[in-house]
C-alpha positions, -999 to +999 in steps of 0.1 A: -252-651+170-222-630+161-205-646+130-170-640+125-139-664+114-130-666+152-164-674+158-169-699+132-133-718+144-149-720+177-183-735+167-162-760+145-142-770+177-172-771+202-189-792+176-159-818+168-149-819+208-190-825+219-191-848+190-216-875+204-224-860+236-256-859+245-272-840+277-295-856+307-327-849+283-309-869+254-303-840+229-270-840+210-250-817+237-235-793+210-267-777+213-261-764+247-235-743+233-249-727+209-282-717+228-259-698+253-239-683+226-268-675+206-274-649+235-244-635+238-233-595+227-197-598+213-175-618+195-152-630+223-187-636+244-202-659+217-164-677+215-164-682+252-202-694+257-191-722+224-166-731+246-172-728+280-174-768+284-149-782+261-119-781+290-141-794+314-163-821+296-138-831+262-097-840+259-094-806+247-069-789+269-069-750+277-036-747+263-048-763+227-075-733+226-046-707+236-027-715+207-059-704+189-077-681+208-067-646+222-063-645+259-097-629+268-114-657+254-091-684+273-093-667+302-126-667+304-129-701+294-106-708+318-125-691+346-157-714+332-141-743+339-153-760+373-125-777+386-131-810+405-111-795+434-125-763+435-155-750+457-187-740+437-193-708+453-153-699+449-155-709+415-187-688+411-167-656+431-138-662+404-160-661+373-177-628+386-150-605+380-146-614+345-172-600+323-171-620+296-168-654+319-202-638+335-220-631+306-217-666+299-219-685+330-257-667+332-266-681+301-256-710+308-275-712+342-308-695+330-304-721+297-293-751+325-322-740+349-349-750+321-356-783+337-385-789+311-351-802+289-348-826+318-368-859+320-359-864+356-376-864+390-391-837+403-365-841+436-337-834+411-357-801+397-360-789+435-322-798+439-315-779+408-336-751+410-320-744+446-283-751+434-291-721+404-306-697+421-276-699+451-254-696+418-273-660+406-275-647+442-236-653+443-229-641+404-249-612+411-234-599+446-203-582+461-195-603+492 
């Protein structure tokens, strides 16, 4: 992980806003976060991936990380965001022409598609497994 004061004010608000969260497998969900940044290749990436569920999942508001952040970082957090309204594979199209908000959102998927971190049926890992690799096929194409 890239370690930086931006960075560091990021992984201090992912980790208060996620504060007792915990994912479908029952691990504290901060650590979600921090895999997918742990991947990423610049500053604004790894500030984004520690991020990239705080508007959607927290009270945290997009404007409350603008006052902090600079604007690549919102944006693509903003992109990241999966609005209830919004169509998966629209929201998906959106987040590809933002290369920061794609760096991320694969992460996220290739950390997401590990369905050993998932003590669930196997139903819901055919269900998943489908839903992530529609999501690649779509990340990764022009149409």
């Amino acid at each position: 992980m890239i370690y930086t004061p931006l960075t560091v004010r990021a992984m201090n608000i992912a980790y208060s806003a996620h504060h007792g969260q915990y994912d479908k497998g029952g691990v504290p969900y901060i650590f979600h976060p921090i895999h997918v940044a742990e991947s990423m290749t610049t500053e604004y990436a790894v500030c984004a991936a520690l991020l990239h569920d705080v508007v959607e999942d927290t009270d945290i508001s997009l404007a409350d990380l603008e006052i902090v952040f600079p604007p690549e970082v919102t944006k693509a957090v903003s992109l990241l965001t999966h609005r209830p309204d919004q169509n998966y594979a629209d929201y998906l199209r959106a987040i590809r022409n933002d290369p920061i908000a794609l760096e991320v959102k694969l992460a996220d998927i290739a950390h997401n598609s590990d369905l050993t971190r998932l003590d669930a049926a196997p139903e819901l890992h055919d269900r998943l497994s489908k839903k992530y690799a529609e999501a690649i096929r779509i990340l990764n194409s022009h149409e």
